[in-house]
C-alpha positions, 0 to 999 in steps of 0.5 A: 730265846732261839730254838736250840732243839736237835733235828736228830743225826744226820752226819756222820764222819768217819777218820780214815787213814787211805781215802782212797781204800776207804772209799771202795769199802764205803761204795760197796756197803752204801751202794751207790757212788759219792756225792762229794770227792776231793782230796780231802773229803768224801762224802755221801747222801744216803737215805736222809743222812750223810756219811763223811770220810776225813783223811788224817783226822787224828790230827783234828783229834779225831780217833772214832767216828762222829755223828753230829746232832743237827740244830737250828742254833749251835750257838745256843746249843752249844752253851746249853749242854757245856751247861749241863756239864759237857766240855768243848772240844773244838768250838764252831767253826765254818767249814764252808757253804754256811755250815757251822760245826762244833764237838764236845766232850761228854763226863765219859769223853765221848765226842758229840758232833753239833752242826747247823746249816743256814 
């Protein structure tokens, strides 16, 4: 059985509707300048975390920031707490460089962010 254990949070995605007003507030409350800029993402590298600015995510269904769990098998993870009761929300998907993401719902309706690098 593969490990499906969480290595804690270290993603969080923030919705925004202005990256570019989005990004001056960001600078300023992590103080340094971002690691990754484009048209549709910022993102920075801070004290073992990452912080993400997503510009039109309420399309993506997206309406508060969410923080992903990291884990060594999302798959694995995945079936384990729909399991236990929680519903998929968006099912895994690569969003590049090997990274695999997936959120679910809790019975509150709260949005859990699982991730897995390779």
């Amino acid at each position: 059985m593969a490990d499906s254990s969480v290595q804690g949070i270290k993603t969080v995605l923030h919705p925004v509707k202005d990256l570019t007003a989005a990004k001056g507030v960001y600078t300023a409350l992590l103080g340094t300048e971002p690691q990754t800029v484009s048209d549709f993402y910022i993102g920075y590298d801070i004290a073992g975390q990452h912080i993400g600015l997503v510009p039109g995510a309420g399309t993506q269904g997206m309406s508060a920031p969410v923080a992903y769990w990291h884990v060594p098998d999302i798959e694995a993870k995945l079936a384990e707490v729909t399991a236990a009761g929680a519903t998929v929300q968006n099912p895994v998907a690569d969003v590049g460089g090997g990274r695999l993401v997936a959120t679910v719902t809790d019975a509150d309706g709260n949005v859990l962010g699982l991730l897995q690098d390779s």
